[in-house]
N, C-alpha and C positions, 0 to 999 in steps of 0.2 A: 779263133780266140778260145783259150785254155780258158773255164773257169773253176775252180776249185773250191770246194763246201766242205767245212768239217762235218763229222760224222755227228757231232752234240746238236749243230744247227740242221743237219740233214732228219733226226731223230724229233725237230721241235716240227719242223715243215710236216712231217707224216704226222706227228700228235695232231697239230692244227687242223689237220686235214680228216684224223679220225672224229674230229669235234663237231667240225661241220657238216661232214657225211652222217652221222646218226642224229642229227639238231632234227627237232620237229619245225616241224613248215613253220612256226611261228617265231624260228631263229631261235627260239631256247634251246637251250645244253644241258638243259638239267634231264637226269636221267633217274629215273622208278624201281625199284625193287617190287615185287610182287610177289607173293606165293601160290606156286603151282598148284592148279588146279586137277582135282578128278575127273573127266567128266562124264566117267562110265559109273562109278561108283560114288561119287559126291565126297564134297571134304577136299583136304587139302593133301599135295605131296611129299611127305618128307624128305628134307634135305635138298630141295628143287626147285629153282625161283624164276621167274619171266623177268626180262628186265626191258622197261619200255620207257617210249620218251612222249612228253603231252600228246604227240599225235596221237597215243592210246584211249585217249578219255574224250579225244571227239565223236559227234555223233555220226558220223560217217566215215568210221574206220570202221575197218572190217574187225577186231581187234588184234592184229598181230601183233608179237612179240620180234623185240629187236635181237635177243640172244636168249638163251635158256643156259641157265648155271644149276650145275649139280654135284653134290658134294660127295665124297668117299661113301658116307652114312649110307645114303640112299644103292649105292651099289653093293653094298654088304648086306642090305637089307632083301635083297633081289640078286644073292649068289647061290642061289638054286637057277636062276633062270641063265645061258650060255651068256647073254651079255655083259651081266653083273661078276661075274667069275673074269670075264675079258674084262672090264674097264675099272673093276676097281684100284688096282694101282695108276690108273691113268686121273682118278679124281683128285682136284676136283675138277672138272669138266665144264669147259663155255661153246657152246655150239653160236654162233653165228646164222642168223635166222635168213637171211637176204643176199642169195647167191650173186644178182648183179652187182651189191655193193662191194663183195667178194673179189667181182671179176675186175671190178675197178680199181678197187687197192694192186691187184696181184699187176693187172694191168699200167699202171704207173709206179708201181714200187717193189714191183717182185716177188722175195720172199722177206724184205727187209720191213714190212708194214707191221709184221707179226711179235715180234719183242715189244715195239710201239705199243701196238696193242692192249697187249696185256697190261702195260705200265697204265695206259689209259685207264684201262677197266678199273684196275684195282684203285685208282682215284678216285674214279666216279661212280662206283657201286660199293666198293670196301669191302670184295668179297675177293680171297685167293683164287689162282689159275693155277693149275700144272702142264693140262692140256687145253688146245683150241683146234675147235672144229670146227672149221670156216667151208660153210654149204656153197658149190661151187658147180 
Protein backbone atom coordinates (compact mmCIF):
# COMPACT_ATOMS: atom_id res chain seq x y z
CA UNK A 1 0.00 0.00 0.00
CA UNK A 2 1.24 3.48 -1.38
CA UNK A 3 0.55 6.21 1.12
CA UNK A 4 1.01 9.65 0.21
CA UNK A 5 1.32 12.87 2.79
CA UNK A 6 1.70 16.36 1.63
CA UNK A 7 4.63 18.08 2.62
CA UNK A 8 2.13 21.07 4.71
CA UNK A 9 0.71 17.99 6.74
CA UNK A 10 4.16 16.24 6.88
CA UNK A 11 5.58 19.88 8.24
CA UNK A 12 2.26 20.01 11.01
CA UNK A 13 3.25 16.16 12.13
CA UNK A 14 7.04 17.29 12.91
CA UNK A 15 5.75 20.71 14.61
CA UNK A 16 3.45 18.52 16.73
CA UNK A 17 5.93 16.45 17.49
CA UNK A 18 8.49 19.23 18.21
CA UNK A 19 5.63 20.40 20.79
CA UNK A 20 5.53 17.39 22.58
CA UNK A 21 9.09 16.42 22.62
CA UNK A 22 10.19 19.78 24.60
CA UNK A 23 6.42 19.74 26.90
CA UNK A 24 7.47 19.64 30.58
CA UNK A 25 6.31 16.36 32.28
CA UNK A 26 3.34 18.16 33.31
CA UNK A 27 2.24 18.27 29.49
CA UNK A 28 2.61 22.13 29.33
CA UNK A 29 4.09 23.70 26.09
CA UNK A 30 4.44 26.68 27.31
CA UNK A 31 8.03 27.65 26.97
CA UNK A 32 10.41 30.44 29.20
CA UNK A 33 12.78 32.90 28.07
CA UNK A 34 15.39 33.54 30.49
CA UNK A 35 18.60 35.66 30.73
CA UNK A 36 21.92 34.21 30.68
CA UNK A 37 23.62 34.03 33.37
CA UNK A 38 27.45 34.75 34.48
CA UNK A 39 28.54 32.34 36.70
CA UNK A 40 32.12 33.08 36.85
CA UNK A 41 31.57 36.67 37.12
CA UNK A 42 27.94 37.43 38.24
CA UNK A 43 25.28 39.49 36.37
CA UNK A 44 23.76 38.68 33.48
CA UNK A 45 24.89 37.95 29.43
CA UNK A 46 24.43 40.10 26.88
CA UNK A 47 22.38 39.26 24.02
CA UNK A 48 22.15 35.49 25.41
CA UNK A 49 19.06 33.71 26.74
CA UNK A 50 18.22 29.94 28.16
CA UNK A 51 15.06 29.01 27.12
CA UNK A 52 13.20 26.40 29.43
CA UNK A 53 9.92 24.71 29.86
CA UNK A 54 8.18 24.36 33.72
CA UNK A 55 10.30 21.38 34.16
CA UNK A 56 12.84 24.30 35.11
CA UNK A 57 11.31 25.69 38.19
CA UNK A 58 10.81 22.28 39.86
CA UNK A 59 12.66 21.26 42.77
CA UNK A 60 14.30 18.44 41.40
CA UNK A 61 15.64 19.52 38.29
CA UNK A 62 18.98 19.88 37.92
CA UNK A 63 18.36 23.27 36.21
CA UNK A 64 19.00 22.62 32.63
CA UNK A 65 18.21 24.64 29.91
CA UNK A 66 16.32 23.31 26.73
CA UNK A 67 18.28 25.57 24.03
CA UNK A 68 20.43 28.64 24.50
CA UNK A 69 19.75 31.69 21.91
CA UNK A 70 22.31 34.14 21.25
CA UNK A 71 22.25 37.14 19.29
CA UNK A 72 24.73 38.93 16.68
CA UNK A 73 25.43 41.58 19.68
CA UNK A 74 26.88 39.14 21.87
CA UNK A 75 29.36 37.84 19.21
CA UNK A 76 30.49 41.41 18.17
CA UNK A 77 31.01 41.93 21.60
CA UNK A 78 33.52 38.98 22.00
CA UNK A 79 35.24 39.53 18.31
CA UNK A 80 38.65 39.71 19.88
CA UNK A 81 38.16 36.15 21.13
CA UNK A 82 38.57 33.36 17.69
CA UNK A 83 34.80 32.27 18.13
CA UNK A 84 33.19 35.54 17.96
CA UNK A 85 35.08 36.50 14.84
CA UNK A 86 33.69 32.71 13.58
CA UNK A 87 30.08 33.14 14.54
CA UNK A 88 29.17 36.39 14.19
CA UNK A 89 27.65 36.14 10.74
CA UNK A 90 26.16 33.00 11.78
CA UNK A 91 23.95 35.01 14.60
CA UNK A 92 21.58 34.72 15.72
CA UNK A 93 22.39 31.33 17.14
CA UNK A 94 19.99 28.46 18.87
CA UNK A 95 21.98 25.55 20.12
CA UNK A 96 19.93 22.76 21.20
CA UNK A 97 20.66 21.65 24.72
CA UNK A 98 19.70 17.62 24.67
CA UNK A 99 21.55 15.54 22.28
CA UNK A 100 19.17 12.36 22.62
CA UNK A 101 16.29 14.61 21.64
CA UNK A 102 18.52 15.52 18.84
CA UNK A 103 19.13 12.02 17.84
CA UNK A 104 15.40 11.49 17.84
CA UNK A 105 14.14 13.98 15.58
CA UNK A 106 17.22 13.21 13.05
CA UNK A 107 16.24 9.59 13.84
CA UNK A 108 12.52 9.85 12.67
CA UNK A 109 12.81 12.81 10.41
CA UNK A 110 16.23 13.34 9.08
CA UNK A 111 17.27 16.47 8.21
CA UNK A 112 13.70 17.72 7.52
CA UNK A 113 12.90 18.36 11.42
CA UNK A 114 15.18 21.41 11.03
CA UNK A 115 13.02 24.28 8.95
CA UNK A 116 10.10 22.87 11.55
CA UNK A 117 12.13 23.95 13.94
CA UNK A 118 12.88 26.99 13.60
CA UNK A 119 9.32 27.91 12.62
CA UNK A 120 8.51 26.37 16.13
CA UNK A 121 10.85 28.32 17.93
CA UNK A 122 10.12 31.65 16.61
CA UNK A 123 6.43 31.04 17.73
CA UNK A 124 7.21 30.04 20.92
CA UNK A 125 10.05 32.22 22.18
CA UNK A 126 9.64 35.25 19.39
CA UNK A 127 13.08 35.40 19.09
CA UNK A 128 14.90 35.01 15.35
CA UNK A 129 17.22 32.06 14.05
CA UNK A 130 19.61 32.18 11.25
CA UNK A 131 21.56 29.28 12.70
CA UNK A 132 20.87 25.88 14.65
CA UNK A 133 23.02 23.97 16.62
CA UNK A 134 21.46 20.82 17.35
CA UNK A 135 23.99 19.01 20.17
CA UNK A 136 24.22 15.41 18.83
Amino acid sequence: MKVIITESKLDEVIYNYIDELFAAENGSTEIHTLESINHEEGGTIENVYDIVNDDYYDDDNDGEYLFTWSGKKYYENHAHQSFGRRLVDDAPIVEINDGGKVRNLDSYFGNLWRPVFIKWFKDKVNLPIKTLYPQS
